[in-house]
SEFI-622346 format. One record per residue: x, y, z of N, C-alpha, C in turn. Coordinates in pm, whole numbers, padded with zeros to 5 digits, always signed. Last residue first. Layout:
<recs>
XYZXYZXYZ/...
</recs>
This chain:
<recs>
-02632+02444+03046-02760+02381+03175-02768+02347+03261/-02457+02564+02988-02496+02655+03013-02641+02614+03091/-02297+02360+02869-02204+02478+02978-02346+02552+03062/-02432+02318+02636-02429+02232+02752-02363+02296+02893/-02411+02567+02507-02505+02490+02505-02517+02403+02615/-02137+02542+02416-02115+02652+02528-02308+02637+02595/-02065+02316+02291-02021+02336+02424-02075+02459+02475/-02212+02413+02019-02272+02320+02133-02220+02296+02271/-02022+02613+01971-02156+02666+01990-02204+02544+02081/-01774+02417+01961-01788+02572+02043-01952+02558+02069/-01862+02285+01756-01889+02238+01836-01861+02329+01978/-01861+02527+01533-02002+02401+01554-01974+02358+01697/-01628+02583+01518-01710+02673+01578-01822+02590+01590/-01484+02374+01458-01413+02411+01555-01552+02510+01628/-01616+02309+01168-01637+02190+01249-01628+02293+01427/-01477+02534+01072-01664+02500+01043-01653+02432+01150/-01222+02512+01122-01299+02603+01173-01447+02568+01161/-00934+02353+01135-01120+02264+01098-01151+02394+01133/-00677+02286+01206-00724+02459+01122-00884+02391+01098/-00624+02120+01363-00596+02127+01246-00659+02229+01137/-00643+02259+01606-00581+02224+01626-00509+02206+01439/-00976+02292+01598-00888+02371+01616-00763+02369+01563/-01005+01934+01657-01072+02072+01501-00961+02184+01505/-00902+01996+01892-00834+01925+01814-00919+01956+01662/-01072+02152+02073-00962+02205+02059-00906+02103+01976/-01333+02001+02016-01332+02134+01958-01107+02176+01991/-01252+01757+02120-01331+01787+02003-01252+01878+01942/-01247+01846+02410-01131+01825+02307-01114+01785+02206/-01506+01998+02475-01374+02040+02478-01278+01971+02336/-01647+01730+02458-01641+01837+02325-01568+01924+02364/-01565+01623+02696-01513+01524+02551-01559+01629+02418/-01590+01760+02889-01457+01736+02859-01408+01659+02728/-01893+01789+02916-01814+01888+02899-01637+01872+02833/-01928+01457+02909-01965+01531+02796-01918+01639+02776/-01843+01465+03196-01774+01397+03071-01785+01442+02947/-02057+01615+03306-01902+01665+03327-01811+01570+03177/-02287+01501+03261-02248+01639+03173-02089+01646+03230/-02452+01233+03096-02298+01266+03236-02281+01386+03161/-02690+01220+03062-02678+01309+03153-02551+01314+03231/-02691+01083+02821-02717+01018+02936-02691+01042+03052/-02692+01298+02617-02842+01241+02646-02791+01115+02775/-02360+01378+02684-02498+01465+02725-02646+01430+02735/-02345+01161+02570-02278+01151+02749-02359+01280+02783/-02350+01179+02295-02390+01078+02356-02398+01153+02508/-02191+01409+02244-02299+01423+02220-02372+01297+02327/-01934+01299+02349-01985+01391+02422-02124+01423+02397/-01879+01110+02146-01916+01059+02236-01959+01144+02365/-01882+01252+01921-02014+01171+01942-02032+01130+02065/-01602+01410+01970-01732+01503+01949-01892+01400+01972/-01443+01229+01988-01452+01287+02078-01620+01315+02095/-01458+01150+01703-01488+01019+01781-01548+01094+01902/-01385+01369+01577-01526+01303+01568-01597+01208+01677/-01079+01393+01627-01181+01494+01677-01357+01448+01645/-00888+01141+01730-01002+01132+01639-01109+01261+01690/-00662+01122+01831-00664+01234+01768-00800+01229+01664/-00641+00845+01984-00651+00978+02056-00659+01097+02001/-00763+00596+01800-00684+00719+01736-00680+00808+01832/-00773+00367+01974-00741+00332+01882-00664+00483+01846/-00955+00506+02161-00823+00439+02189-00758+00406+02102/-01160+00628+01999-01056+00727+02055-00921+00643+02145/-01330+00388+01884-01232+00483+01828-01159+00526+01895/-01376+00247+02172-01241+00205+02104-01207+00318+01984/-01570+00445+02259-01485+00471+02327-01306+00399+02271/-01733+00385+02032-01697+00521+02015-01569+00582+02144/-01838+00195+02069-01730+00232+01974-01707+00306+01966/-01933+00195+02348-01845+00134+02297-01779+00132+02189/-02172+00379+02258-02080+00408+02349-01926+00327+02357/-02302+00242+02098-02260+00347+02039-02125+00366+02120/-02416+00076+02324-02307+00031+02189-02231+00099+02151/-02541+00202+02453-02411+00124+02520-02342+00106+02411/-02731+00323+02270-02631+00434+02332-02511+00342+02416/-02952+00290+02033-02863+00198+02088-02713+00239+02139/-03075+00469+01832-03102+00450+01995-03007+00341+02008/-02916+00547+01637-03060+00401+01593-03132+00402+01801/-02795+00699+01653-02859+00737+01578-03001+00636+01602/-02602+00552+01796-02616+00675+01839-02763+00684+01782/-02539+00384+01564-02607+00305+01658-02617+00452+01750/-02401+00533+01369-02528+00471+01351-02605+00429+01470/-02139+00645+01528-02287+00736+01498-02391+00641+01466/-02062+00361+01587-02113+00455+01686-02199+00508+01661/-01976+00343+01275-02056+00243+01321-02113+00319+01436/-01781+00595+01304-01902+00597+01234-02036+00486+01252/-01587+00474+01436-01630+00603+01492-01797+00617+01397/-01530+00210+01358-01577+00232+01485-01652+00366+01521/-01406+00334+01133-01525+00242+01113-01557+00265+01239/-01188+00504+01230-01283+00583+01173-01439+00482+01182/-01021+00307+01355-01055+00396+01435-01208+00470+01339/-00927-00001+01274-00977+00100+01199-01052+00180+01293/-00881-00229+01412-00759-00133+01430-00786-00016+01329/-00892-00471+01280-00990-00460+01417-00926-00303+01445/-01030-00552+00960-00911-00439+01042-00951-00386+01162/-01208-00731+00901-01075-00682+00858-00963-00648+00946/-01422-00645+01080-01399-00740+01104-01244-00748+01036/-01461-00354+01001-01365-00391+01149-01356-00535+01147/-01564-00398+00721-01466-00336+00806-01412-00339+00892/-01783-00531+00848-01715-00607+00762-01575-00507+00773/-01923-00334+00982-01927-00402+01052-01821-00501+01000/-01983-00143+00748-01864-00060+00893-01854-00209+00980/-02152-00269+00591-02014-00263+00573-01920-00202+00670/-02388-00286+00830-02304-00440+00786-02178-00412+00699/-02459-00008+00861-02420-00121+00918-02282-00230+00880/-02497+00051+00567-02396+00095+00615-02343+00035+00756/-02726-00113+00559-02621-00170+00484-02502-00072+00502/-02897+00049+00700-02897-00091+00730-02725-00136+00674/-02919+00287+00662-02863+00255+00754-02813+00147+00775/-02922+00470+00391-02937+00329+00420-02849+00238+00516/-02899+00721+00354-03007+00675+00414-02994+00569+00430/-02676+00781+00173-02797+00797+00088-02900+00750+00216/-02487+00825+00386-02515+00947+00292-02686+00947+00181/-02427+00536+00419-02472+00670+00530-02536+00757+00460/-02363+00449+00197-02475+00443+00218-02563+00520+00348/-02083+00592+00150-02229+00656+00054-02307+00580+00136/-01980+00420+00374-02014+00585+00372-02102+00679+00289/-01986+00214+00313-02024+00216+00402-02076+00363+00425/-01794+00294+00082-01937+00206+00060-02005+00232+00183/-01556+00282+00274-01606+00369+00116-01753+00361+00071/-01527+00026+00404-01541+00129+00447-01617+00254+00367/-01502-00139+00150-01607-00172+00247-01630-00039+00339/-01237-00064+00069-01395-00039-00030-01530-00063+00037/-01085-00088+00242-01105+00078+00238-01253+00089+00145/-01085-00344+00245-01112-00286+00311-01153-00178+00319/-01053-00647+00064-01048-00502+00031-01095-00369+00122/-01189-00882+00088-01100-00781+00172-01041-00677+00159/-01234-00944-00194-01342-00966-00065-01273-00896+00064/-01147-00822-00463-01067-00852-00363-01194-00839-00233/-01322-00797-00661-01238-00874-00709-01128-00881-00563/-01567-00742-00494-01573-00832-00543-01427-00902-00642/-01465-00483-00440-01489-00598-00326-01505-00695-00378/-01450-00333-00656-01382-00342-00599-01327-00426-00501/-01760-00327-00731-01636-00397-00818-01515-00434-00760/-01889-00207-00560-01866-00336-00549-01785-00424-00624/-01726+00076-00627-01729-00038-00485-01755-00160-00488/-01830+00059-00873-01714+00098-00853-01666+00029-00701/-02110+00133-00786-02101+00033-00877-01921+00005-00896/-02057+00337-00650-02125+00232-00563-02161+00147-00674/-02026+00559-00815-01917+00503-00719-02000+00401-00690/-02267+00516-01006-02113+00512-01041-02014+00479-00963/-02442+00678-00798-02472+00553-00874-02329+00475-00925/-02307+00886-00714-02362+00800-00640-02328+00647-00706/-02190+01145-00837-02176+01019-00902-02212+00893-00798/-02044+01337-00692-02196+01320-00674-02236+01234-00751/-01784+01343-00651-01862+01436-00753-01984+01458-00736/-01749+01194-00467-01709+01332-00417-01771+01379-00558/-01806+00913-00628-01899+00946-00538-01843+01110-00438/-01561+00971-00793-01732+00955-00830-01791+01027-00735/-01360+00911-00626-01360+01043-00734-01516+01049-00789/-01411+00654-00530-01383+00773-00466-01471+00885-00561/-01465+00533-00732-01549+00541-00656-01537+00656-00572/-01158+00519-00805-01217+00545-00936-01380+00586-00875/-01024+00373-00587-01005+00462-00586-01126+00583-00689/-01202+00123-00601-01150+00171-00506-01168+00298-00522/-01033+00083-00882-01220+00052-00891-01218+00164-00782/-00788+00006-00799-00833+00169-00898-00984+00202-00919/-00806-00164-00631-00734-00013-00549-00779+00067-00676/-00861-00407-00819-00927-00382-00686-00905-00265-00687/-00800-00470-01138-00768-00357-01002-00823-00321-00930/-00879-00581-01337-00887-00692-01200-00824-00594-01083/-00801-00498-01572-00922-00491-01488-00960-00565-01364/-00549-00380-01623-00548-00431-01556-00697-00460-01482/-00550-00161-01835-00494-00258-01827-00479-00357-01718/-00830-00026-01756-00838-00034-01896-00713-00171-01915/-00745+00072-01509-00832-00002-01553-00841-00057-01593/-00575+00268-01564-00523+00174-01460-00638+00035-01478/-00744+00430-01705-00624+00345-01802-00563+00291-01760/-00908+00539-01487-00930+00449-01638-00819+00400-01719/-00722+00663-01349-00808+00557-01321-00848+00478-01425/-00612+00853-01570-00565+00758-01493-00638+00665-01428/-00911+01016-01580-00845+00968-01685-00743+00813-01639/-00943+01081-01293-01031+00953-01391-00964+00927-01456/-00743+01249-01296-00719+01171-01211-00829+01055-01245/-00799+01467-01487-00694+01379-01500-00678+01260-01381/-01038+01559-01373-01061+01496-01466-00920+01428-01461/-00928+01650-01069-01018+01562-01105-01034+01467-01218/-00715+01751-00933-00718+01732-01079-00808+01623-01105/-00679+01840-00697-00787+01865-00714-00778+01864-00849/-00476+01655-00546-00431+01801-00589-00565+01876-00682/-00567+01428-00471-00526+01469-00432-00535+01672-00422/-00635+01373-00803-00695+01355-00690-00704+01428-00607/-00309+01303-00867-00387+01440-00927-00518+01434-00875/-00236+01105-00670-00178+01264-00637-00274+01336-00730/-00404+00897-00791-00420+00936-00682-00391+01063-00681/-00279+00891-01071-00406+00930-01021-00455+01000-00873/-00075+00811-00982-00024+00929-01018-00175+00924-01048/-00143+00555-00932-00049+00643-00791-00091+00798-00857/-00242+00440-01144-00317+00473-01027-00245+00571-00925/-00007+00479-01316-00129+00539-01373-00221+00570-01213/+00181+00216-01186+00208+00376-01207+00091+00485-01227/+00036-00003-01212+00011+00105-01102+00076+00217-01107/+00042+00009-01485-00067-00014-01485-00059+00063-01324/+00258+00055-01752+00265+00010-01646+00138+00045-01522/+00256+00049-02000+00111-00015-01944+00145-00055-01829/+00475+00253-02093+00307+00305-02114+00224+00216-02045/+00763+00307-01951+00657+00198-01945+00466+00207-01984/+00821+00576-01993+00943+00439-02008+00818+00284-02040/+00618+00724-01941+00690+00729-02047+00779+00634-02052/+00554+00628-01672+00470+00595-01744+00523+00604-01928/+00798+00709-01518+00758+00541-01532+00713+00516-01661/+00754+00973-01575+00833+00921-01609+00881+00761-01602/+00539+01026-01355+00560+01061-01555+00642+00968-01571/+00627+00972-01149+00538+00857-01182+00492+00923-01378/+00821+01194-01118+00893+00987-01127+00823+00947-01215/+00662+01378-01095+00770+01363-01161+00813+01281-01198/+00503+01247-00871+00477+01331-01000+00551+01326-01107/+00716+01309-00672+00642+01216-00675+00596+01225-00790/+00735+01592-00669+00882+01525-00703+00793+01403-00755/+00490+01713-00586+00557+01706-00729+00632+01638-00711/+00482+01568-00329+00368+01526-00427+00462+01539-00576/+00652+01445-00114+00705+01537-00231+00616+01468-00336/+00591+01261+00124+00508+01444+00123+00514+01550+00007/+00667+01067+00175+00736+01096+00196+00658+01310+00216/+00508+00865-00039+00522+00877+00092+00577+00955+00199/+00585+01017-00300+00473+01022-00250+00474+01010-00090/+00874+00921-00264+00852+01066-00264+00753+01075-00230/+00872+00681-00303+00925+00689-00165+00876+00839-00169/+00719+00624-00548+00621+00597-00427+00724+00632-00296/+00925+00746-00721+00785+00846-00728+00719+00774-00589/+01095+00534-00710+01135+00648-00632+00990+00757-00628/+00903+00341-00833+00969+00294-00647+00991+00465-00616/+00918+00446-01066+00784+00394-01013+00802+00406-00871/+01223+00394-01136+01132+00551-01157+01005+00534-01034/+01180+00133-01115+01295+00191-01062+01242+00322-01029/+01029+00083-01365+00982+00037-01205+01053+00078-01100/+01145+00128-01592+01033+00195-01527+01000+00205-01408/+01458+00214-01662+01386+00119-01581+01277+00174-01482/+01674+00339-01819+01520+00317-01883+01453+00198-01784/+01877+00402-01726+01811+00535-01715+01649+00458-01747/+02076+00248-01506+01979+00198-01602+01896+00299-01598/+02235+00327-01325+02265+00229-01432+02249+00219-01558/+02084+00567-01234+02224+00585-01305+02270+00459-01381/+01924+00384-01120+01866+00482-01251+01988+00513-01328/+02036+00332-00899+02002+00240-00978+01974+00275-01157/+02117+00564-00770+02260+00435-00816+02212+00409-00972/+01852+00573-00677+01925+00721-00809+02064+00643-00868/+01797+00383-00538+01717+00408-00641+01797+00493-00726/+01976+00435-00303+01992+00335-00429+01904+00334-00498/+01910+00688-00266+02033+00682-00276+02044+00533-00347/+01648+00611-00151+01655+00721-00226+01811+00708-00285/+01723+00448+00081+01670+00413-00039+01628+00469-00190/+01851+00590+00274+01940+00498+00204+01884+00406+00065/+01660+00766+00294+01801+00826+00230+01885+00718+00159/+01468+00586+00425+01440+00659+00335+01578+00736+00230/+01458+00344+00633+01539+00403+00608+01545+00456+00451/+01218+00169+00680+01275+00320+00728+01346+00403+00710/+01231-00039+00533+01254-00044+00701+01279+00083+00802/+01147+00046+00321+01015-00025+00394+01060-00076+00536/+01376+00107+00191+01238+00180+00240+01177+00182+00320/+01537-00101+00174+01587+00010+00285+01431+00125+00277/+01364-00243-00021+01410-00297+00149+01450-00181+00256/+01400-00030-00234+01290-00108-00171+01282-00197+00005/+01688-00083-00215+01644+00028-00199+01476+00008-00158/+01737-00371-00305+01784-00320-00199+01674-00167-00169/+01582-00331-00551+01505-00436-00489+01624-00340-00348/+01842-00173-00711+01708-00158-00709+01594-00210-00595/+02031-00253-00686+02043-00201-00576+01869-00121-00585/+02050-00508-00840+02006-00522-00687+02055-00374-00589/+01979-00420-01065+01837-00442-00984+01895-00505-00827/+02233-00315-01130+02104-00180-01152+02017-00264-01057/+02540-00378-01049+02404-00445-01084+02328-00327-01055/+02777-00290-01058+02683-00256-01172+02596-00332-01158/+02911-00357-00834+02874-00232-00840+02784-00211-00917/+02979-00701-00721+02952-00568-00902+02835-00481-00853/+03039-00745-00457+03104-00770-00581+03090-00755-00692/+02834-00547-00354+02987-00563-00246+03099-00611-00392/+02619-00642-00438+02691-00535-00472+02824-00470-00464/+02621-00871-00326+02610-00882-00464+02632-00733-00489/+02554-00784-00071+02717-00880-00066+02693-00880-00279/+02346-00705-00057+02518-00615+00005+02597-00682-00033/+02173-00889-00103+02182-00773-00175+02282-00722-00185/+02199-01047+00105+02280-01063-00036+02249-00978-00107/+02104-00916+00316+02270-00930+00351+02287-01006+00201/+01844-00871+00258+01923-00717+00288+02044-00796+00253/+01777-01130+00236+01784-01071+00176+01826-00954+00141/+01759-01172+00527+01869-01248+00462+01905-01174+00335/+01608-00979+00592+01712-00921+00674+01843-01044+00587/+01372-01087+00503+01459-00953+00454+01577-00955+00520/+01195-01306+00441+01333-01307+00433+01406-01183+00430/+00960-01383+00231+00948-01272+00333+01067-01296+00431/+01005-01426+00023+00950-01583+00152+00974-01509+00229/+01123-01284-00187+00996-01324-00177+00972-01388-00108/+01377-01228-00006+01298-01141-00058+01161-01182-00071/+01485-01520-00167+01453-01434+00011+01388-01345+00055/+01518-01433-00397+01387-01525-00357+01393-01514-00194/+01672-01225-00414+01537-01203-00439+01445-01304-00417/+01898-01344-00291+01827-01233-00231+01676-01198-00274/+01998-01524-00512+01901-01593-00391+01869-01503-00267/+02020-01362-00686+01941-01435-00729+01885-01499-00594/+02267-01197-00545+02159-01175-00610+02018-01244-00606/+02421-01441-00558+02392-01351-00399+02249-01294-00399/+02494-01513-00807+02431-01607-00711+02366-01558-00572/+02617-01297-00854+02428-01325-00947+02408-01400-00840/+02884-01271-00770+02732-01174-00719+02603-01197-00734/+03068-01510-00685+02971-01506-00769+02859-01429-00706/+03237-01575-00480+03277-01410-00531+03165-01407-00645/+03273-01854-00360+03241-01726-00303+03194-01584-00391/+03152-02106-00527+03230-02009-00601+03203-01878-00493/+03050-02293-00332+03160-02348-00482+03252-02208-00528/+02900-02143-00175+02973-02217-00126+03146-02273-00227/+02747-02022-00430+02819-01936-00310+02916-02030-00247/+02589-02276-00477+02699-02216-00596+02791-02143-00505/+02445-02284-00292+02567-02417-00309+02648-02343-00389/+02286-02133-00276+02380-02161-00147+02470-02227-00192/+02165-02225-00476+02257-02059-00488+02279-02071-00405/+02027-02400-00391+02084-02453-00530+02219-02338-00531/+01865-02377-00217+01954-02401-00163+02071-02422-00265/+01694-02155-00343+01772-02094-00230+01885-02195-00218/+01508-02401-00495+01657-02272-00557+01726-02141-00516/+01451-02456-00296+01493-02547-00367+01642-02487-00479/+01237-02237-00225+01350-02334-00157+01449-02391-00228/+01084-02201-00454+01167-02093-00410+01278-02163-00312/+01012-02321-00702+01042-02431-00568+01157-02294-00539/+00878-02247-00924+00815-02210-00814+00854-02289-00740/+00989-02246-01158+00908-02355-01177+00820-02319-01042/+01237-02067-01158+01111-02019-01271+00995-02111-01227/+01385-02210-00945+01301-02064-00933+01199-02050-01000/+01472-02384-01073+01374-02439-01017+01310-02318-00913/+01629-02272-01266+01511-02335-01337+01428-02373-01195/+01851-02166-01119+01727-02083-01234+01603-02155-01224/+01894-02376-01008+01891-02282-00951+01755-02194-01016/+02028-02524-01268+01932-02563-01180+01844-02491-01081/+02235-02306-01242+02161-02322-01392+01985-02390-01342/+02404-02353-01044+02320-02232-01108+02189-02212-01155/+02452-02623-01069+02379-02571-00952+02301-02438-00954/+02626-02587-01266+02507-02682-01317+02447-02653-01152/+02845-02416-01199+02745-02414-01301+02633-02428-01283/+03010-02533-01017+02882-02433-00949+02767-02405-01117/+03042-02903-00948+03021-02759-01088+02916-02649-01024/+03044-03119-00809+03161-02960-00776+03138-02848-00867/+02933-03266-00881+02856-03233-00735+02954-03130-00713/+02822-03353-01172+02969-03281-01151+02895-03220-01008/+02632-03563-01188+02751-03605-01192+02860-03516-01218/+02420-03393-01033+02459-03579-01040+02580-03630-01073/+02448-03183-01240+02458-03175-01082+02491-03326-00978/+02334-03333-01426+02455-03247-01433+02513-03248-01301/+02083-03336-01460+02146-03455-01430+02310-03412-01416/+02004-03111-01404+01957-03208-01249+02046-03282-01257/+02063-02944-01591+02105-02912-01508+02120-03001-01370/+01877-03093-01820+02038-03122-01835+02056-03058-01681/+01605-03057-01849+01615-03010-01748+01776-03107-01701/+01519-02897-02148+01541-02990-02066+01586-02980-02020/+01286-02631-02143+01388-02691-02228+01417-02816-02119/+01041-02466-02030+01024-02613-02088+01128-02720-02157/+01124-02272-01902+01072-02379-01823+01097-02540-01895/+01397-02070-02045+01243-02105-02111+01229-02271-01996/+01445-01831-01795+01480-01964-01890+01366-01992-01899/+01460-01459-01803+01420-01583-01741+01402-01707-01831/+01735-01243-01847+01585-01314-01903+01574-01438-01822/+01952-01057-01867+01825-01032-01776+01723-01124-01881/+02230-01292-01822+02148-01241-01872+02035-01193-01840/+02615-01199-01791+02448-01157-01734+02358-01135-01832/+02856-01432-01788+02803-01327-01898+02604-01333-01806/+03176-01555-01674+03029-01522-01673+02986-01408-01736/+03416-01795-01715+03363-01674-01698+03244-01614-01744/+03532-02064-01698+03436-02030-01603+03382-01878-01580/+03599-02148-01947+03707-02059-01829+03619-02025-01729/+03358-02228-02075+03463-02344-02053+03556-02262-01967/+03101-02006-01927+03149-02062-02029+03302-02182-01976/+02748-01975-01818+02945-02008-01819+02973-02085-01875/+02563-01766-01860+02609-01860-01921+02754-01861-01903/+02283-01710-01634+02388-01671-01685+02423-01822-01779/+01965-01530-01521+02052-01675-01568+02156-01639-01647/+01827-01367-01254+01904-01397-01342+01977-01507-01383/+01474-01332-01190+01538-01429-01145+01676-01395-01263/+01344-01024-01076+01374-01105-01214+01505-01195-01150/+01159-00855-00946+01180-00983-00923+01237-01035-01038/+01155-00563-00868+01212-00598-01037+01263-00741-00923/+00898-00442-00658+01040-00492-00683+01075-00582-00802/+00693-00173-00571+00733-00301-00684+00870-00285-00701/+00526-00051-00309+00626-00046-00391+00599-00148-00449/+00239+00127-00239+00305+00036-00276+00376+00055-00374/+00181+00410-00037+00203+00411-00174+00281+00261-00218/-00038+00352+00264+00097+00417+00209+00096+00374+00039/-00287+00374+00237-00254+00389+00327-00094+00444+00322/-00514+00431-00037-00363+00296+00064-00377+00436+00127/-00751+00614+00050-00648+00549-00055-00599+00452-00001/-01040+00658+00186-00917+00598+00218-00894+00571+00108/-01252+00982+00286-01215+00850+00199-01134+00803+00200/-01226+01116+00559-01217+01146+00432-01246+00975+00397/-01404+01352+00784-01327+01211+00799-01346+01212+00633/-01500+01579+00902-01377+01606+00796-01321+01463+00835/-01805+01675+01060-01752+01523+00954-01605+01604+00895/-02065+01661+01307-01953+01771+01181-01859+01630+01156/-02377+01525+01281-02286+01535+01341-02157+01592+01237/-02619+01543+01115-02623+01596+01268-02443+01602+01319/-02582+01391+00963-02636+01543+00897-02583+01619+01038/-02395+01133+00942-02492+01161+00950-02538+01323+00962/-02061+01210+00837-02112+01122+00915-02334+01152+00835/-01892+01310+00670-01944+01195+00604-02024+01109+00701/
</recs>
């Protein structure tokens, strides 16, 4: 995807990894005159009156009315406020799980994990049957690495609750991540049958049929990731992809800017873009998106490697030279990065460098079975070997 001249197996960017979704549902209960509790999964209507403030005023011992308050000043967006409301209940009533619960998931959201890991445990520690906190747990034990232990509360979780889309959704993105396209596959059906508009389910499981060279089904999904959610930066994104590998120029690069324009940082679409315009000639504006790219993500090895070729290309060989020396710090496994910057180091007559940087070009092509690419740059090493 570089320029004609130089061998290319640099691809298009999906995510990077497969985003999860956590069942944020704040729970409100109703206690009753024995103080015993009944779970409800619904969030309080905002607008009823707000009896809980004045309650709390005058029973400063009712974990109730701290609850209840709790709820409401979650639903309203004072995530603090109703951290400290479920501190208090915990304090009043140790053995209350919702309360552990409830103020794990807003820990959870104020980017809080490790508080949030420890009420997750402790709300399970005291009902086994909560489905979403070992749901949201398992999400946490993902995203810290720990894959078995999140696979293991996702399947808890399902066992709760066979009909929880997003549950399905999480285990299809630990599988995706993970390398189990079908298993992955499998889930993200089965979101989509529990949940018809669940909207990133459709894109993931686009992606893999993508992936797996299911073209038309992988538009299809794009489009109905679309279709409910048109404000999907990642399916425009992705939906460009699948275009512009068809030869749908026009289409992806109307798809790109869609993409950027509902998220200005959107990165992989700036990159993506950057690359049809390599492809159609238009140096200029492949510029300025490989240039908006790294401004993003100073830590994108490929933008650097391709910005290089342009400026390689444009005569401008210190430059080139400079990105092309942070690609390969950035990725030591960038067989492109290698390959330009030996091209380069041969027009500025360092041939020993140039000998050693398409060397390891060519033995890292190699390396991942690249043969087109592996014998291309063979032939040009043995070219420079030979002046």
């Amino acid at each position: 995807m570089f320029c004609n001249s130089t061998p290319s197996t640099d691809r298009f960017r999906f995510e990077l990894k497969t985003p999860f979704v956590r069942n944020m549902i704040i729970v409100a209960i109703i206690f009753t005159s024995s103080s015993t509790t009944h779970a409800l999964a619904a969030q309080v209507n905002k607008q009823e009156t707000l009896t809980p403030f004045m309650l709390v005023q005058q029973e400063p011992n009712s974990a109730a009315s701290y609850f209840e308050r709790g709820v409401r000043r979650a639903n309203s967006g004072n995530g603090q406020g109703a951290i400290a409301d479920f501190s208090q209940v915990i304090q009043l009533d140790p053995n209350n799980a919702l309360a552990y619960y409830n103020r794990g998931v807003l820990r959870d959201q104020s980017g809080d994990i490790q508080g949030a890991l420890t009420d997750y445990n402790r709300s399970i520690q005291l009902d086994p049957s909560n489905a979403l906190a070992y749901s949201n747990r398992g999400v946490l034990r993902d995203e810290l690495g720990d894959i078995q232990g999140a696979l293991a509360d996702y399947n808890r979780a399902i066992q709760l609750n066979p009909n929880d889309a997003l549950t399905y959704y999480n285990t299809g993105a630990l599988r995706a991540n993970s390398g189990d396209s079908q298993g992955a596959l499998t889930d993200y059906n089965r979101a989509i049958e529990l949940d018809p508009n669940l909207a990133i389910a459709y894109y993931n499981r686009g992606n893999l049929r993508f992936e797996s060279g299911d073209d038309q089904g992988a538009l299809t999904d794009y489009n109905r990731a679309i279709e409910l959610d048109p404000n999907y930066s990642s399916a425009y994104n992705s939906r460009g992809i699948l275009r512009d590998e068809s030869g749908d120029s026009q289409g992806a690069l109307t798809d790109y800017n869609r993409a950027i324009e509902l998220n200005p940082n959107n990165v992989r679409a700036y990159y993506n873009r950057g690359l049809l315009y390599v492809n159609s000639g238009d140096s200029r504006e492949a510029l300025a998106d490989f240039n908006r790219t790294i401004e993003l993500d100073p830590n994108f090895s490929e933008a650097y490697n391709n910005r290089g070729n342009l400026q390689l290309n444009s005569g401008n060989q210190q430059e080139a030279l400079a990105d092309f020396n942070r690609a390969i710090e950035l990725n030591p496994d960038n067989a492109e990065a290698y390959y330009n910057r030996g091209r380069l180091r041969v027009n500025l007559e360092a041939r020993q460098g140039a000998v050693a940087d398409l060397q390891t070009a060519a033995d890292l092509f190699q390396a991942t079975g690249d043969t087109v690419n592996y014998e291309r740059v063979e032939e040009v090493l043995r070219r420079v070997q030979q002046q």
